[in-house]
C-alpha positions in Angstrom: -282.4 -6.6 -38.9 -281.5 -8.4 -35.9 -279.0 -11.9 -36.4 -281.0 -14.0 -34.4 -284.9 -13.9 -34.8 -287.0 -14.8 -31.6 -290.3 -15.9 -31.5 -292.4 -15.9 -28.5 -295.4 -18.7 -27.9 -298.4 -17.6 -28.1 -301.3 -19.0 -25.5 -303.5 -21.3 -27.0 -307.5 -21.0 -26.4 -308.2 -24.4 -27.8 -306.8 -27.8 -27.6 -304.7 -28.9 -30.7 -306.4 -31.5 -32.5 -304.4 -34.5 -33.5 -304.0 -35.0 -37.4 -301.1 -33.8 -39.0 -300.9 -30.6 -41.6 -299.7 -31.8 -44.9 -297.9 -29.3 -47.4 -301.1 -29.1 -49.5 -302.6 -27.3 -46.3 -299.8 -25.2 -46.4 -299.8 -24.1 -49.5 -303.3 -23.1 -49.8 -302.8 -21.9 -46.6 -300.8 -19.1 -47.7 -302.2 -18.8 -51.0 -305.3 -17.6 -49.5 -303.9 -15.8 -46.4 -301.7 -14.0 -49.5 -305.3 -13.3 -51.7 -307.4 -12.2 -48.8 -304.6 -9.4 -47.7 -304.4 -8.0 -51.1 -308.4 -7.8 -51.3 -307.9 -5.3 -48.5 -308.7 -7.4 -45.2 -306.6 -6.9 -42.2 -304.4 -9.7 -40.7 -307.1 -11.1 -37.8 -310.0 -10.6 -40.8 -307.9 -12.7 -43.2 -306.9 -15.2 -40.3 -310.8 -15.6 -39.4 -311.7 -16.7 -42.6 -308.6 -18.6 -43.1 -309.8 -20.7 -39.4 -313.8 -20.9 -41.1 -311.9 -22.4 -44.3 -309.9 -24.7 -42.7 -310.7 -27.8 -40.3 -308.7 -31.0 -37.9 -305.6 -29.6 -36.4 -304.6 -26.9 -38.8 -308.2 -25.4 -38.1 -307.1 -25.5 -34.2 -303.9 -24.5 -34.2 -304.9 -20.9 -36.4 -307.2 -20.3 -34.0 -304.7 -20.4 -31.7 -302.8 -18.0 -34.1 -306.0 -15.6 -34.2 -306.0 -15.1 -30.8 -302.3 -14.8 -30.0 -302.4 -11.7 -33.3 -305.5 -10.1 -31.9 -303.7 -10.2 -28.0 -301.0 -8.5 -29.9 -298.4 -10.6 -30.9 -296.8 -10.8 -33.9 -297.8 -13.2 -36.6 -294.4 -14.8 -37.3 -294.3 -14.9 -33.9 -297.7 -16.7 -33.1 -296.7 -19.3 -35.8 -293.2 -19.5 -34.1 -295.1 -21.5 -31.2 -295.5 -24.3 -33.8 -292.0 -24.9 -35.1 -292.7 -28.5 -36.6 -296.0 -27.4 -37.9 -294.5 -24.6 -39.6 -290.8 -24.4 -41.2 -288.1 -21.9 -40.7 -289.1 -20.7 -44.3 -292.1 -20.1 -43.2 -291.9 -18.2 -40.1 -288.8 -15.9 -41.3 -290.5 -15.7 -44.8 -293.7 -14.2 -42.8 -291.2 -12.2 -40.4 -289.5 -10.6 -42.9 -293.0 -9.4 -44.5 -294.3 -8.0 -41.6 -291.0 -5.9 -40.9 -291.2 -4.6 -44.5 -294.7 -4.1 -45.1 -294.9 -7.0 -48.3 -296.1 -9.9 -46.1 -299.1 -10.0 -48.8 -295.8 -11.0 -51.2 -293.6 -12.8 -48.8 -297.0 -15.3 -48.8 -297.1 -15.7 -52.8 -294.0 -16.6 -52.4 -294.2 -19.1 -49.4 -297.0 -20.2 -51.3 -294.9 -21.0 -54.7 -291.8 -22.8 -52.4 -294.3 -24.6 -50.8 -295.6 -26.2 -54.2 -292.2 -26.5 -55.5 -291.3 -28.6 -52.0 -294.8 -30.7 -52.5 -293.9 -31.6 -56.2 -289.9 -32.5 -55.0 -291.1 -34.7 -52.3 -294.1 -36.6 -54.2 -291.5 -37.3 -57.0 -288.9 -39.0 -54.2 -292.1 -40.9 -53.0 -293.5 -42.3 -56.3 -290.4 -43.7 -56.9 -290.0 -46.1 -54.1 -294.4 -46.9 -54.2 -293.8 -49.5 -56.8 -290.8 -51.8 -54.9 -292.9 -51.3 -51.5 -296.0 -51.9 -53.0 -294.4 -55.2 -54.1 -292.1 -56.2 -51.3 -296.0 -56.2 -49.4 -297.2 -58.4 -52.4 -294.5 -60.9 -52.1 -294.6 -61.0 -48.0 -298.6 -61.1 -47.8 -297.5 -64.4 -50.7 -294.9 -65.7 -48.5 -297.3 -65.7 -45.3 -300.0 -67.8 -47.4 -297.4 -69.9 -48.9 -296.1 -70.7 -45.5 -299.1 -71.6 -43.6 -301.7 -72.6 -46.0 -299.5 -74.5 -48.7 -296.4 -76.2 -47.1 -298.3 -77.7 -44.8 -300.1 -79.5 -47.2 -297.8 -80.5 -49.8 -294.5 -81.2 -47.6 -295.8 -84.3 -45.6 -296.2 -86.0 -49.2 -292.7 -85.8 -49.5 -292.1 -86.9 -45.8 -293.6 -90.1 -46.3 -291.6 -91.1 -49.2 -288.9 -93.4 -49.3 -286.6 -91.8 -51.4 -283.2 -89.3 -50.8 -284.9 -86.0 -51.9 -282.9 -83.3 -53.1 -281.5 -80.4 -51.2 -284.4 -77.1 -52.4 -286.8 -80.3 -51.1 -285.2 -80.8 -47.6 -284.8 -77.1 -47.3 -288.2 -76.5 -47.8 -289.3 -78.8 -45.6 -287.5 -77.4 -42.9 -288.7 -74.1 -42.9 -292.3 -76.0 -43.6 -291.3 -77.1 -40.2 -290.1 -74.1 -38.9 -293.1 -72.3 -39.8 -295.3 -74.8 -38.3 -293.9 -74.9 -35.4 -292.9 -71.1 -34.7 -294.6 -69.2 -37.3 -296.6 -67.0 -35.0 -293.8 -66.1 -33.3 -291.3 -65.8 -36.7 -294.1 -63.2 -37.6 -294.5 -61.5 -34.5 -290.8 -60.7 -33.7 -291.0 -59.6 -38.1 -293.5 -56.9 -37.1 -291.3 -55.5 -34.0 -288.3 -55.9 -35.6 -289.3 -54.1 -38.5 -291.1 -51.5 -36.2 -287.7 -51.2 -33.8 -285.7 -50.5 -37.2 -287.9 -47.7 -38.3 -287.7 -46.1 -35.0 -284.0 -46.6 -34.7 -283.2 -45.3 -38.3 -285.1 -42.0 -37.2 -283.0 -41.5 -34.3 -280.5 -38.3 -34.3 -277.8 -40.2 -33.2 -277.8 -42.7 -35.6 -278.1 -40.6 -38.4 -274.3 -39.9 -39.0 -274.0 -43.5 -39.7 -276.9 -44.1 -41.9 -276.7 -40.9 -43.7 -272.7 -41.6 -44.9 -274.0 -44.8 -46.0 -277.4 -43.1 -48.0 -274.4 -40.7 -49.8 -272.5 -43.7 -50.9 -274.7 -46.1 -52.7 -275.1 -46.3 -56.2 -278.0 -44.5 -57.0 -279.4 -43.2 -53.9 -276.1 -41.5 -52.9 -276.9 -39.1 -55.8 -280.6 -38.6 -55.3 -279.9 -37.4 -52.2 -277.5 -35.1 -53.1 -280.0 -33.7 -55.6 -282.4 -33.3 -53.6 -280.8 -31.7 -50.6 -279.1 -29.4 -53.6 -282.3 -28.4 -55.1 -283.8 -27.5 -51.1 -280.9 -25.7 -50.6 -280.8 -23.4 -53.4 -284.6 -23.2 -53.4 -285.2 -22.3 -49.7 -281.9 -19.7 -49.6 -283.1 -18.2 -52.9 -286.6 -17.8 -51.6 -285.5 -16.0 -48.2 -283.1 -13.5 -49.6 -285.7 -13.0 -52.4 -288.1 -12.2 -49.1 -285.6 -9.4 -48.0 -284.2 -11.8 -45.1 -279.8 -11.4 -45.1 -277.7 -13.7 -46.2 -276.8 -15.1 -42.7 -280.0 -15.6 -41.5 -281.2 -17.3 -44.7 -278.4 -20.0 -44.2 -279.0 -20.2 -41.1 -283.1 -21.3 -41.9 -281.8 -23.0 -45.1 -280.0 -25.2 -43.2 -282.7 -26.6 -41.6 -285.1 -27.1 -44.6 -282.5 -30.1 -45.5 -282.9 -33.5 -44.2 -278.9 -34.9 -44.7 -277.2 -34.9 -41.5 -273.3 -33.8 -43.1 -275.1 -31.4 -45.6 -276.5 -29.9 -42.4 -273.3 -30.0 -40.3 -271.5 -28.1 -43.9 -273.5 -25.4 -43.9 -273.6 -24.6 -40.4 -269.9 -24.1 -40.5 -270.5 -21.6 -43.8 -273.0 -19.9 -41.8 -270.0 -19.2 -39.4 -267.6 -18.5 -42.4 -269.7 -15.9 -43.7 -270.9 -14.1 -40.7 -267.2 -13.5 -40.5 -267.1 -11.8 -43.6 -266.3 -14.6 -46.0 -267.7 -15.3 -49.5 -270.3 -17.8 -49.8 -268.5 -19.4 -52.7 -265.3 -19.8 -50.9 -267.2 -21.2 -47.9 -269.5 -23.8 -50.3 -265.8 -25.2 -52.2 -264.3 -26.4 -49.2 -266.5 -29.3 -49.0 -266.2 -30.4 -52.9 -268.0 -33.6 -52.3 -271.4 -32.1 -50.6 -271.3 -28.8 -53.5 -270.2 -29.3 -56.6 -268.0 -27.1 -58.6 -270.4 -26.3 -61.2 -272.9 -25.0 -58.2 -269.7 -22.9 -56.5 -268.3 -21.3 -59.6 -271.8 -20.2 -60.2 -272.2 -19.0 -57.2 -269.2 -17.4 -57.2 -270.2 -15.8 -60.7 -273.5 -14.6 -59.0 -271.7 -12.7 -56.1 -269.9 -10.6 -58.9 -272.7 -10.3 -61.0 -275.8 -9.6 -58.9 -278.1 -12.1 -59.8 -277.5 -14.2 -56.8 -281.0 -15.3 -56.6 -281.4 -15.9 -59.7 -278.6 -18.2 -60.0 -280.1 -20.0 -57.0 -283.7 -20.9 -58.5 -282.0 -22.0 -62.0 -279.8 -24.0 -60.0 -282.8 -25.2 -57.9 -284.5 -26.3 -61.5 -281.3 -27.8 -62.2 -281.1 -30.1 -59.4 -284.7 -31.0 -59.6 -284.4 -32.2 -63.1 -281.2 -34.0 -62.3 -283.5 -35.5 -59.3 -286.4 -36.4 -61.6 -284.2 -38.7 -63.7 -282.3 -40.3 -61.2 -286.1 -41.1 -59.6 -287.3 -42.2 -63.1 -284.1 -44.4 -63.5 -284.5 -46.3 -60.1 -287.6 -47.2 -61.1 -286.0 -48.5 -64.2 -284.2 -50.8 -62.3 -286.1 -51.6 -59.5 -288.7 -53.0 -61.5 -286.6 -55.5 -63.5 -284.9 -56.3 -60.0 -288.2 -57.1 -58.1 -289.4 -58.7 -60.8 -285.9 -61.3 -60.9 -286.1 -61.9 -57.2 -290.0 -62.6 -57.5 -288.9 -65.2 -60.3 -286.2 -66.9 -58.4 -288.3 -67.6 -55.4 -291.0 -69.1 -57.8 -288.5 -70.7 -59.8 -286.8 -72.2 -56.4 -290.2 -73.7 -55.4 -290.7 -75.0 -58.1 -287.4 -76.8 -58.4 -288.1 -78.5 -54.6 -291.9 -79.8 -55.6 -291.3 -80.8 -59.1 -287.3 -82.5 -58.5 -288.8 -85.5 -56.1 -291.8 -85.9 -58.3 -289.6 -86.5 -61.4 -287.0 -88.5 -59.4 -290.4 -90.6 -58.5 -291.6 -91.3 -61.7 -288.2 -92.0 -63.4 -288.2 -94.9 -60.6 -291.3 -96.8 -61.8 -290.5 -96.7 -65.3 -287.6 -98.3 -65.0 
């Protein structure tokens, strides 16, 4: 087999619908594909249904697909022409099928990584719904705090005659503030907030922001886990497919989402094209693989049951991921909860502090 894997583009006959194709699509996607070629219908047959089946931009582009197969072309290389529809697992997974006559198999299997890459990515995303859920909670709070009850309370304490405590004149300076540039205090939020999600997404930035990810507390190793567990997972599942080792690293490497774990293994790829040992190539960089994951590697090489070390080192690192999720919500709930309390609690101190001050006055 060839080192480098070309895909030409096939000629749409439709216009791609926008949507987006989730992983769910995906996996049934293949799951059925997979079915209907083991029931005994050809490729285009199987595809036809699959388009009938399927509908909004995943229905458009395999139509696409249909007709670029039925002109002749290959079907890795018809999906090749959508490259961020479709992963490198994917495309080699179906490549390697077609050139060995199992792409029935190569499909089940696509189908099962899939699932496995669905269930790793809803677990990272249930753990941060809860403290964005109620970082929106406390703003939408903060925005009806700010323009509906300042402006009501503060000019009491304006008009009286008495030195009012610091929380007080602090809160009625950003009453003030509020008042007077809210609209545009909100505004500039929204863009800067929109500005920082686009910046934070941008290649070049990610060497910065990535180092920083690796190094706090408990994301650093969540994200180690879980670019451990795609690595394993993805590279276990192509070499399972019949793909070589090279190649698989080479596609492995861009199922993870870390910008140093993908600069590490591009410079193993190199290593072992050369003729090294993956092992050897994995140890020098002792803080990105650990040396539990190396020496069973290394184990594996001697062994035979590479792949099998892979997907119980996938499971591994998936568990590992699971609890560290499970334990930032742990904390993250206590945490919002603290910081929900000492902005009550600081209110509360700048209303009530005046008021007493007010009434211990006229007693005496």
């Amino acid at each position: 087999m060839s080192k480098d894997i070309s895909f030409g583009r096939a000629r749409p006959n439709v216009l791609v619908r926008y949507g987006r194709v989730n992983l769910t699509d995906k996996v049934l996607l293949a799951k059925q594909l997979s079915l209907e070629l083991r029931s005994g219908l050809t490729l285009t047959d199987a595809l036809a249904v699959s388009v009938d089946s399927s509908q909004g931009k995943l229905k458009s582009i395999l139509q696409n697909v249909l007709h670029a197969v039925e002109s002749g072309q290959t079907f890795s290389g018809a999906l090749g022409a959508y490259p961020k529809i479709f992963s490198g697992l994917f495309i080699n997974t179906v490549f390697v099928g077609e050139s060995s006559g199992t792409l029935a198999d190569n499909l089940e299997n696509i189908a099962k990584e899939l699932e496995k890459e669905r269930e790793l990515a809803s677990k990272v995303k249930g753990a941060m719904i809860y403290p964005i859920v109620v970082l929106i909670i406390t703003f939408i709070l903060g925005l009806a705090l700010s323009f509906l009850v300042l402006p009501k309370i503060v000019p009491l304490f304006q008009g009286l005659k008495v030195t009012l405590p610091f929380s007080t004149r602090a809160l009625i300076y950003f009453s003030n503030l509020m008042d007077n540039y809210g609209w545009q205090i909100f505004v500039g939020l929204i863009i800067l907030i929109i500005f920082l999600l686009w910046f934070l997404r941008q290649k070049f930035i990610h060497p910065v922001t990535h180092w920083l990810l690796a190094r706090l507390p408990i994301i650093g190793p969540a994200t180690r886990a879980l670019n451990l567990a795609r690595f394993t997972r993805s590279l276990g599942s192509l070499l399972k497919s019949g793909q070589n080792a090279v190649e698989s690293l080479a596609t492995s490497e861009r199922s993870l989402n870390n910008y140093y774990y993908r600069l590490a293994i591009k410079r193993v790829v190199s290593r072992v094209s050369g003729g090294g040992k993956l092992s050897e190539a994995l140890a020098e960089f002792p803080k990105l693989f650990p040396v539990m994951l190396t020496r069973m590697i290394r184990v594996s090489e001697e062994s035979g049951k590479f792949e099998e070390t892979l997907f119980y080192l996938s499971d591994f690192y998936e568990l590992e991921l699971n609890k560290i999720t499970k334990n930032l919500s742990t904390i993250i709930e206590p945490a919002m909860l603290l910081l929900i309390g000492l902005v009550v609690a600081g209110l509360a101190l700048a209303i009530i502090t005046p008021i007493y001050e007010i009434t211990g006055n006229i007693k005496r």
